[in-house]
C-alpha positions as CSV (number, residue, x, y, z in Angstrom):
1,X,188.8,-102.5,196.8
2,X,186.2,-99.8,197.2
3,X,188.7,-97.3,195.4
4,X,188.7,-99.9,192.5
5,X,185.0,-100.1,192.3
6,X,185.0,-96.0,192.2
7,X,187.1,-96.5,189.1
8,X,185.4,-99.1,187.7
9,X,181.8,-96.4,188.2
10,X,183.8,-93.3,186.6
11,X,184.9,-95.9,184.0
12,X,181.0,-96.9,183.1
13,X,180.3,-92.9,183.1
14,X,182.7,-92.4,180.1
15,X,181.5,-95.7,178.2
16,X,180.4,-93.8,175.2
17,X,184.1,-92.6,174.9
18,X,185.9,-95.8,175.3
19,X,183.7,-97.9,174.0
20,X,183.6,-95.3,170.3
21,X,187.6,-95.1,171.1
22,X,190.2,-96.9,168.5
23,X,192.5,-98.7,170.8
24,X,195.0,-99.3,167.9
25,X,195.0,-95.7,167.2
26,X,198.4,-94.2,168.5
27,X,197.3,-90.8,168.9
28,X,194.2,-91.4,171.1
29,X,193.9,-89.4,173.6
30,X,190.8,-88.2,175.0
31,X,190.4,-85.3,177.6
32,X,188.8,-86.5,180.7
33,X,187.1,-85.2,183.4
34,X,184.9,-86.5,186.3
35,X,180.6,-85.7,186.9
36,X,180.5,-86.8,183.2
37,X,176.5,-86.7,183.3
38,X,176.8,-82.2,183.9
39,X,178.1,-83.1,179.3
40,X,175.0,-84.6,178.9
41,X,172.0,-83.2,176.9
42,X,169.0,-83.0,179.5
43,X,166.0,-82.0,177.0
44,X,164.9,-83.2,173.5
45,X,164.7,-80.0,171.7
46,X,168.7,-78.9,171.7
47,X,169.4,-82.8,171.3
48,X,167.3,-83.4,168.4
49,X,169.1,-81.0,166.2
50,X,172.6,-82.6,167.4
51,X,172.8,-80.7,170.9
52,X,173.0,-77.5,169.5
53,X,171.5,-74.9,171.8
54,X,173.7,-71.8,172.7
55,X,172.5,-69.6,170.0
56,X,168.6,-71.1,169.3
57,X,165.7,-69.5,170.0
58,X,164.8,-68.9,173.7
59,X,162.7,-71.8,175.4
60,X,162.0,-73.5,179.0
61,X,165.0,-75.6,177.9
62,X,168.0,-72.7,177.9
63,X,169.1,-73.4,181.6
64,X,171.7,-76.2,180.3
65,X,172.5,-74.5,177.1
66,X,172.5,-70.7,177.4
67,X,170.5,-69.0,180.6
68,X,171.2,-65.5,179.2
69,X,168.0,-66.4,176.9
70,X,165.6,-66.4,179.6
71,X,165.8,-62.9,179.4
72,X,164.5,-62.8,175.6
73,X,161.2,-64.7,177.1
74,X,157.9,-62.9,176.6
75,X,155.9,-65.6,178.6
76,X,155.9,-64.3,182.7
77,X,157.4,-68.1,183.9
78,X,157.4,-71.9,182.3
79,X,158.9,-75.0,183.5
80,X,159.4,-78.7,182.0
81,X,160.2,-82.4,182.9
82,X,163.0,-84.7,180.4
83,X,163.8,-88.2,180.8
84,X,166.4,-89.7,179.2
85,X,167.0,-93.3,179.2
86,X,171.2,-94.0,179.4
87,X,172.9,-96.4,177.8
88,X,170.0,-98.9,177.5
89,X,172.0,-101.2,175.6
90,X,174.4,-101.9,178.7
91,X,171.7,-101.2,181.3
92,X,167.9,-100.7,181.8
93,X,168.5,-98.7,185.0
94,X,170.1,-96.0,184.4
95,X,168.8,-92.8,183.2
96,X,168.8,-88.5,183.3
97,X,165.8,-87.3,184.8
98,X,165.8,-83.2,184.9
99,X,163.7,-80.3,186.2
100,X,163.8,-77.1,184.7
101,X,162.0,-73.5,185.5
102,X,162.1,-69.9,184.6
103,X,160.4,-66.7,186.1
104,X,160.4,-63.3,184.6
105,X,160.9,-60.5,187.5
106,X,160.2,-58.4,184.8
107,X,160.8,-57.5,181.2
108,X,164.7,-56.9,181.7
109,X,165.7,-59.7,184.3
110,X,164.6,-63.7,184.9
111,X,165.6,-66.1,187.4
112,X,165.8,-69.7,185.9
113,X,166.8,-73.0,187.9
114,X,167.5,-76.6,187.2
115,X,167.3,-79.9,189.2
116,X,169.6,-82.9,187.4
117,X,169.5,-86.4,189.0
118,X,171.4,-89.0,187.1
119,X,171.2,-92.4,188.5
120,X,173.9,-95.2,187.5
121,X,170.8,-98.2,188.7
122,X,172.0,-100.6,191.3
123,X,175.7,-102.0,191.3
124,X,176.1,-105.4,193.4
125,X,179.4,-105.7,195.4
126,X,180.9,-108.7,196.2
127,X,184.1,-109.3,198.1
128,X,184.7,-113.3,196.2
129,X,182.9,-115.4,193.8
130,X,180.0,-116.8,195.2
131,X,179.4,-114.3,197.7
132,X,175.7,-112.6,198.1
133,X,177.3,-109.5,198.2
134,X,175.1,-106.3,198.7
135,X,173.4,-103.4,196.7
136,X,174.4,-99.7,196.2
137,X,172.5,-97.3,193.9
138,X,175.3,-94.8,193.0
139,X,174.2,-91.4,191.7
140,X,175.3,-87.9,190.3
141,X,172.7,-85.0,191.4
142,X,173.3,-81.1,190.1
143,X,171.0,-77.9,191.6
144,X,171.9,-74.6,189.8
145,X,169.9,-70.9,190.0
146,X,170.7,-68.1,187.2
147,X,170.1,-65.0,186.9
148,X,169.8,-63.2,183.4
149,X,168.8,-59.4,183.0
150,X,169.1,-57.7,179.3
151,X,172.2,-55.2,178.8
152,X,170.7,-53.7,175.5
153,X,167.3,-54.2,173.3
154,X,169.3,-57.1,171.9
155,X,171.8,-58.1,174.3
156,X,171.7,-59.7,177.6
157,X,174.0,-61.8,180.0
158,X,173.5,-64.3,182.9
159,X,175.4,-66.0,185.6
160,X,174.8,-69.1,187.1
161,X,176.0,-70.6,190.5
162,X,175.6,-74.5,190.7
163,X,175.9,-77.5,193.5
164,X,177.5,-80.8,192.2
165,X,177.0,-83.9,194.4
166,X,178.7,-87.3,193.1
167,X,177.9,-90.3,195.6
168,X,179.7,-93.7,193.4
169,X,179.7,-95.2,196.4
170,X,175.9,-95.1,197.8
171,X,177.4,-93.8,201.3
172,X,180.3,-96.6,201.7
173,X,182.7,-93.8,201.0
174,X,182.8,-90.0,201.0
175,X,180.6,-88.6,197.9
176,X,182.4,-85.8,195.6
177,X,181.0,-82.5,196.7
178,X,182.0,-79.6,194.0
179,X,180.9,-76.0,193.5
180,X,180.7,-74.2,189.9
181,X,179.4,-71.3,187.9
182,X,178.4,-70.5,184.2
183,X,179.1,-67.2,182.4
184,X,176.6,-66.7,179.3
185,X,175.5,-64.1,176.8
186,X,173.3,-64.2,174.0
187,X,172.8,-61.2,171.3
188,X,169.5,-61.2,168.6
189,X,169.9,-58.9,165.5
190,X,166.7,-58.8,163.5
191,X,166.7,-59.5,160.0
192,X,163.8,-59.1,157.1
193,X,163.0,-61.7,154.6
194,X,160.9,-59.6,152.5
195,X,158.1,-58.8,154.6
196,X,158.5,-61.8,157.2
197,X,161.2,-61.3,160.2
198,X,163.7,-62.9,161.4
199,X,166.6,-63.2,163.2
200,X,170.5,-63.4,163.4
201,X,171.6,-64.6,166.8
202,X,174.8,-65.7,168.7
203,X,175.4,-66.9,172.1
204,X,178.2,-68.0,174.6
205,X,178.3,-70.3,178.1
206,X,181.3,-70.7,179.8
207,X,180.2,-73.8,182.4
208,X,181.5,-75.5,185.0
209,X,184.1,-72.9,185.9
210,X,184.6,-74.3,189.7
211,X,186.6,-76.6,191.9
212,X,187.9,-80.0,191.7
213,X,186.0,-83.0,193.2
214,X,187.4,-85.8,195.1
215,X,185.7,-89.3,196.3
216,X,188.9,-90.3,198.7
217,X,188.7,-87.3,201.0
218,X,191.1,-85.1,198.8
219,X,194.1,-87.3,197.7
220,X,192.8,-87.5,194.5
221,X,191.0,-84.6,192.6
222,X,189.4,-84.9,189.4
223,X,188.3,-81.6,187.0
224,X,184.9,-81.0,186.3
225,X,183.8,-81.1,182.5
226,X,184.5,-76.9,181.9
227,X,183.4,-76.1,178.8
228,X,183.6,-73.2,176.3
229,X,180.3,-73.1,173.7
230,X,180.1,-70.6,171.1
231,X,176.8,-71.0,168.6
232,X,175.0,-68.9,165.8
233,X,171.8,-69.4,164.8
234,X,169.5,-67.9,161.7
235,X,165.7,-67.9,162.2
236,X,164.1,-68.1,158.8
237,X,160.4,-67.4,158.2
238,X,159.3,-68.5,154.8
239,X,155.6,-67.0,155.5
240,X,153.1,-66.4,158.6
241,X,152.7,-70.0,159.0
242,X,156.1,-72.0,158.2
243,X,159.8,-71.3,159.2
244,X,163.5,-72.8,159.7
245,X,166.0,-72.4,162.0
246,X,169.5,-72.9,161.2
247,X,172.3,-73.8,164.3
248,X,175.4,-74.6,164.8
249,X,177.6,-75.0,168.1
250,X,181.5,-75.3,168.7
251,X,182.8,-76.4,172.0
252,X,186.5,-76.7,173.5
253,X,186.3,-78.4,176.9
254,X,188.7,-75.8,179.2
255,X,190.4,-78.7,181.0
256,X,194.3,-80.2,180.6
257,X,195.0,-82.6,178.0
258,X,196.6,-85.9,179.3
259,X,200.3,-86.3,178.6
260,X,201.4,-89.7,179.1
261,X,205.4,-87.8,179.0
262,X,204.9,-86.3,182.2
263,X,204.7,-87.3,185.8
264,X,201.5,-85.4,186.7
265,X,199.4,-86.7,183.8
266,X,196.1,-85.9,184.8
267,X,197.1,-82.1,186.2
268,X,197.1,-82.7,189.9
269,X,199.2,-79.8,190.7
270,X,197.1,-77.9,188.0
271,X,194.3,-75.6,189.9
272,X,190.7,-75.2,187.5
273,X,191.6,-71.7,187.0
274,X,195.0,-72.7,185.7
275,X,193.9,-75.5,183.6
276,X,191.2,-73.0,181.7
277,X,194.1,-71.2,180.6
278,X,196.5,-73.9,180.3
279,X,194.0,-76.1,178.0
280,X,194.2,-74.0,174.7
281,X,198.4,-74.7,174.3
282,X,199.1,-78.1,176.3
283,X,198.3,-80.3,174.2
284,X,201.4,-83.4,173.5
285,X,201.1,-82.7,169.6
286,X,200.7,-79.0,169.8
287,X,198.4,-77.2,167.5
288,X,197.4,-80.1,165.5
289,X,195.9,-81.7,168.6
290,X,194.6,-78.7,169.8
291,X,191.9,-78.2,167.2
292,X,191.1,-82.1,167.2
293,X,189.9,-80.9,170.8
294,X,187.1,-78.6,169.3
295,X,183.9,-80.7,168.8
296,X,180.2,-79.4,167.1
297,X,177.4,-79.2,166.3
298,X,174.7,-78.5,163.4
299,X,170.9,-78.8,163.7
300,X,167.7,-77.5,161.9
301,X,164.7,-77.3,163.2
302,X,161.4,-76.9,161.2
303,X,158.2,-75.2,162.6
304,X,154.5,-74.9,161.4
305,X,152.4,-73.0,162.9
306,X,154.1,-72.3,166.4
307,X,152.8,-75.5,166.9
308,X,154.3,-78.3,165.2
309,X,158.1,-79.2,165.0
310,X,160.5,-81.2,163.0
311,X,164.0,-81.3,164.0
312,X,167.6,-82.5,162.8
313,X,171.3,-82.4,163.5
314,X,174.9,-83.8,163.6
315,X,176.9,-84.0,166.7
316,X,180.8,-84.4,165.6
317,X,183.7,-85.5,167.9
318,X,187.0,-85.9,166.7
319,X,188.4,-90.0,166.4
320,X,191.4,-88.8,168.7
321,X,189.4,-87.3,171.1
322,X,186.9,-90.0,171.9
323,X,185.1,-90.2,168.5
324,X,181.0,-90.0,169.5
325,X,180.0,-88.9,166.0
326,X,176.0,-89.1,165.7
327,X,173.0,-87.8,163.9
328,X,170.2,-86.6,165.7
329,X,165.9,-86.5,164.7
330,X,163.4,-85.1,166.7
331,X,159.5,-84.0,166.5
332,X,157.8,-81.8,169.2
333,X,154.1,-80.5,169.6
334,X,152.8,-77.5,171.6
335,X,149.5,-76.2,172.3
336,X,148.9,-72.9,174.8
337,X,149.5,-74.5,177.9
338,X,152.2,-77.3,177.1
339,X,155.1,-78.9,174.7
340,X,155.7,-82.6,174.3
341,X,159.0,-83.3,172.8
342,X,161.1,-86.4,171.8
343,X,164.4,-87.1,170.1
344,X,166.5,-90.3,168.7
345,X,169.9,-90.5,168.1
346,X,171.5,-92.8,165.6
347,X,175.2,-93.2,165.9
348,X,178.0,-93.5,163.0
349,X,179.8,-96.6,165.0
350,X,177.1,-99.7,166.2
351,X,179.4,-100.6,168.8
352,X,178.5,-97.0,170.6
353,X,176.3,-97.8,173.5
354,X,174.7,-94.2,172.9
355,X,173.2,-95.7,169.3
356,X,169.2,-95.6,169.7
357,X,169.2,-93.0,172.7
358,X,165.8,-91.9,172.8
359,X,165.2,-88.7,175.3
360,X,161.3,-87.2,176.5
361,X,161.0,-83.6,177.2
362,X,157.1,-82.2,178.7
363,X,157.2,-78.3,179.2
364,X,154.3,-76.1,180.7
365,X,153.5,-72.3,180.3
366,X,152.0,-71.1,183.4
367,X,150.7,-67.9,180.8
368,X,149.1,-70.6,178.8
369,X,147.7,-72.3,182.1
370,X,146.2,-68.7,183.5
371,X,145.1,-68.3,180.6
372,X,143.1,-71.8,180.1
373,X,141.6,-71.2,183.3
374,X,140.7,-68.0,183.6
375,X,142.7,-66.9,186.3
C-alpha cells in the first residue's frame, strides 16, 4: 500500500501536467521525471516575466536560473527570502519556501548558495473506510553551493554541486537521497543607444546533471528533471531614468522520452549520463516530437529609476508534452537596503491548478545595510 501512496504523492507533484494534459489526444506524451519541485520557479522576478532568467540582468535571484551571474555583481554579498503558495486551488498547505545568498570573494569570483524546502502539507493515511488513520507531512528539500569566477571582462562560468532529499513518506519508508550539479555561463557585450548603454547578453545552465533517486531502496529509480536553458537578453535604456529589458529562454529537459513500444519505458537500464545524450534522438515520433520537447519563454521587464519595476511574460509548453501554457505579471520595489517583489500567473486552460499562482520574493543588500548604518 505504502508504494501506492508514493505514487499517488509523485502523481500530485505533476498535477499541473496531468491536469493541463488532453487525455483524448493520441500523441500525449509528456517527459517525466521525479523531485518535480527542483522545475519550479523559486523567486518573483524570473517568474513574472514568464520564468525567463538565464540571460537577465544579474540579481540575488540567479542561483536557480544562471549562478555564473553572480560574478557580474558589483554589490560585496545580498541574500533574499520567496514564498510561493502551490497549487492553492487543490490545497492550502502546500507551498515553496526558498533561501538564497551570494558573496563576492572578490571582483573576479563569488560563492552563491540556495536552501529549497517544498512541503506537499499533511496527507492522512488510512488502511479502510472509517478508519482514524494517521498524519504524514511529506516534503522535497534541495541545498546547493556555486561557485562563479569571470573568464574574461565579459565572460564568466560557474559550477554548482547540489543535495536533493525527497521524504513522500514522512519516515514510513526510505526518502529518495540524490546528488547533482549545474554547469553555467553567461557573456555581456555592451551596446550604445545613442548616448545611454546597454547590453547584449546570453547565458547557459545545464542543471541537475546527477544520479537517479529511489523511494524503495533502489528497485525503482526515477531521473531527476535535467535540464538544458539557453536565454538572450537586451537591456534597453531609453534615458538616465527609464529602461526595458527584453528575454527570452528555451529549454529541452535532457531526460528519456517514454515509449509505450518498449519494455523499459521509463529508461531503467538508461544511466543519467546516457539519458542526456540519448534524450535529443529517442523520441517514438522522431524529429517531429523532438522539438515539441523544447519549451520557452519570453518576458519584459520595465524599470524606473533603479527603483521601481514592472514586469511581463509568456511561459509556453507544447499540448503534447504536458501543455502548461501561461502568462505571467509582476511589479517589484527597491530601495538601498532591500527589494520587495511579487508575481501572478494567469493560465491559458481554467482547469490548470497553477491559474492564479501568486509568488513573494524579499531581497537584502548587505552594501545597502553597511551603508544605512554606518558601518
Amino acid at each position: 500500500m505504502k508504494k501506492y501512496i508514493v505514487l499517488l504523492l509523485i502523481a500530485v507533484l505533476i498535477a499541473p501536467v496531468l491536469i493541463a494534459a488532453d487525455t483524448d489526444n493520441p500523441k500525449y506524451n509528456p517527459i517525466q521525471s521525479s523531485v518535480y519541485s527542483l522545475s519550479i520557479s523559486p523567486d518573483a522576478v524570473a517568474s513574472g516575466m514568464g520564468d525567463a532568467g538565464a540571460a537577465t540582468t544579474p540579481d540575488v535571484y540567479s542561483q536557480h536560473w544562471n549562478p555564473s551571474k553572480y560574478a557580474f555583481l558589483e554589490s560585496q554579498a545580498g541574500f533574499s527570502l520567496s514564498y510561493t503558495p502551490w497549487l492553492s486551488q487543490l490545497a492550502s498547505d502546500i507551498n515553496l519556501m526558498s533561501l538564497m545568498g551570494y558573496y563576492k570573494l572578490d571582483d573576479q569570483q563569488s560563492l552563491s548558495g540556495s536552501l529549497r524546502y517544498f512541503s506537499l502539507g499533511e496527507v492522512i493515511l488510512r488502511q479502510m473506510i472509517g478508519d482514524v488513520g494517521y498524519t504524514i507531512q511529506p516534503y522535497e528539500m534541495e541545498v546547493d553551493l556555486a561557485y562563479s569566477r569571470m573568464l574574461s571582462e565579459r565572460f564568466s562560468m560557474a559550477v554548482s554541486l547540489r543535495y536533493i532529499r525527497s521524504d513522500l513518506m514522512s519516515g514510513e519508508d526510505p526518502a529518495g537521497n540524490a546528488f547533482a550539479a549545474d554547469i553555467s555561463g553567461y557573456h555581456r557585450i555592451p551596446v550604445y543607444f545613442g548616448r545611454e548603454r546597454g547590453n547584449v547578453a546570453l547565458g547557459f545552465n545545464i542543471s541537475n546533471i546527477g544520479t537517479k533517486i529511489s523511494y524503495d531502496g533502489g528497485n525503482i529509480n526515477h531521473f531527476l528533471p535535467t535540464n538544458l536553458k539557453l536565454g538572450g537578453s537586451l537591456h534597453y535604456p531609453m534615458d538616465a531614468y527609464n529602461s526595458f529589458t527584453f528575454a527570452m529562454d528555451v529549454n529541452k529537459l535532457l531526460i528519456p522520452t517514454p515509449d509505450s513500444t518498449s519494455l523499459d519505458m521509463y529508461g531503467q537500464s538508461i544511466s543519467p549520463i546516457q539519458g542526456i545524450f540519448q534524450s535529443f534522438s529517442d523520441a517514438p515520433r522522431g524529429f517531429e516530437e523532438e522539438l515539441e520537447e523544447i519549451y520557452g519563454s519570453i518576458g519584459v521587464e520595465y524599470v524606473y529609476n533603479q527603483q521601481f519595476f514592472l514586469r511581463s511574460g509568456y511561459y509556453y509548453e507544447h499540448l503534447n508534452k504536458g501543455n502548461r501554457s501561461f502568462f505571467t505579471f509582476g511589479a517589484g520595489f527597491k530601495m538601498s537596503m532591500f527589494r520587495l517583489d511579487a508575481s501572478y500567473l494567469v493560465s491559458q486552460h481554467q482547469s490548470n491548478p497553477l491559474d492564479g499562482t501568486l509568488r513573494f520574493s524579499l531581497a537584502f543588500d548587505m552594501e545597502g545595510i553597511r551603508q544605512l548604518t554606518g558601518r
